[in-house]
N, C-alpha and C positions, 0 to 999 in steps of 0.2 A: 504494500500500500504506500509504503515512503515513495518509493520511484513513483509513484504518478501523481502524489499530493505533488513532489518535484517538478513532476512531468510539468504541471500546469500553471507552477510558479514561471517557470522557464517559458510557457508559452507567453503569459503576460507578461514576462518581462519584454521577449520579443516584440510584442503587441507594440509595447511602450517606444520599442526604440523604429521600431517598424515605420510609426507614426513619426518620428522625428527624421528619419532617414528620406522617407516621401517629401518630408515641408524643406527638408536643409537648403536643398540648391533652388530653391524659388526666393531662399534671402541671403544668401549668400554668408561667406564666413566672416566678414567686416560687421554686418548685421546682426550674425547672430552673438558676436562676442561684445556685444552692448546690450543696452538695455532692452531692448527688442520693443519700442514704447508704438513703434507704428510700421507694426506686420502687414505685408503685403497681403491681398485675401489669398484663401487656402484655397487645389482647385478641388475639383469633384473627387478625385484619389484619394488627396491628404481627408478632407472630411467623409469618405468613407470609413477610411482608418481608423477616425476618431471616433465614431460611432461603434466599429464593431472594436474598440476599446473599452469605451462605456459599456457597453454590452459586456462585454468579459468582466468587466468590472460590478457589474449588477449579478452574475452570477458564480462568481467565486464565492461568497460567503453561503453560497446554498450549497455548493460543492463541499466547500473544506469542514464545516461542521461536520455533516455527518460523517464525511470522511474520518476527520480525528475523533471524532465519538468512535470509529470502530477501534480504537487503541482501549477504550477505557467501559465500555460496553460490555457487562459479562456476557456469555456467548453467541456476541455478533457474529454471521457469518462471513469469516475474515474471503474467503476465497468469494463470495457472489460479492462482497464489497468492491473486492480489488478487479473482478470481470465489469462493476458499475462504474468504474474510476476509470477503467480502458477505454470503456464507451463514450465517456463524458469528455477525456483529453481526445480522442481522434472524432468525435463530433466535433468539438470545437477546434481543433487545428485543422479542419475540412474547412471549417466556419467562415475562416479570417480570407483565404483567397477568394471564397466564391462569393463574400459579400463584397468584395475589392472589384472583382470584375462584372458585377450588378446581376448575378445569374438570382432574380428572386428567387422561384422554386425550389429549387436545388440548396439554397441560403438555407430558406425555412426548414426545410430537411433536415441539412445539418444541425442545423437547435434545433429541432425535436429529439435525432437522434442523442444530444448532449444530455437533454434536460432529463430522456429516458435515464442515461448513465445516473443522473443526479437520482433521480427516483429508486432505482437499483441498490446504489451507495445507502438508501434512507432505507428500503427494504431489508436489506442484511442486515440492519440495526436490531431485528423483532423476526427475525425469520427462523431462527433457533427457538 
């Protein structure tokens, strides 16, 4: 279960810098090593990023609780947790490109797919 609470640290941090590496060369490096007080606007990319940011950022605390509840849960089912925590990281690393490239369908998919993983993760809480 540690490698994928990991797992999904690591994907938002990427998220984080994902979104910085899209906006950089629209201000350049003179720009950005000041105060940044009057950013040029962001285009359609960088604020997709930002959003499926937020988004990641809106459900990491549904993930990681129950996730770390399976450490301290007497007997959680450790193995359906950690197959709910696989599903939730590779929904949402599906998540972040196809909301980039504006595929809705296939977007919404993947959060389903994710949110299933989060539900899973809560399931193995009470499934013993």
């Amino acid at each position: 279960m540690t490698t994928w609470i990991l797992a999904a640290l690591g994907l938002y941090l990427g998220q984080i810098y994902l979104s910085a590496l899209i906006y950089f060369p629209t201000e350049g490096a003179l720009r950005h090593l000041g105060g940044r007080d009057d950013q040029p606007e962001k285009g359609k990319l960088t604020k997709r990023s930002d959003r499926a940011l937020v988004n990641m950022k809106e459900n990491l605390p549904l993930f990681f609780v129950p996730a770390l509840l399976t450490y301290v849960v007497p007997g959680a089912n450790l193995e359906l947790a950690i197959l709910g925590a696989q599903v939730f990281f590779l929904g949402r690393l599906a998540y972040v490109p196809l909301y980039l490239t504006g595929i809705p369908g296939l977007r919404s998919l993947a959060y389903t797919v994710a949110f299933v993983g989060n539900v899973v993760v809560a399931w193995a809480l009470f499934s013993n």
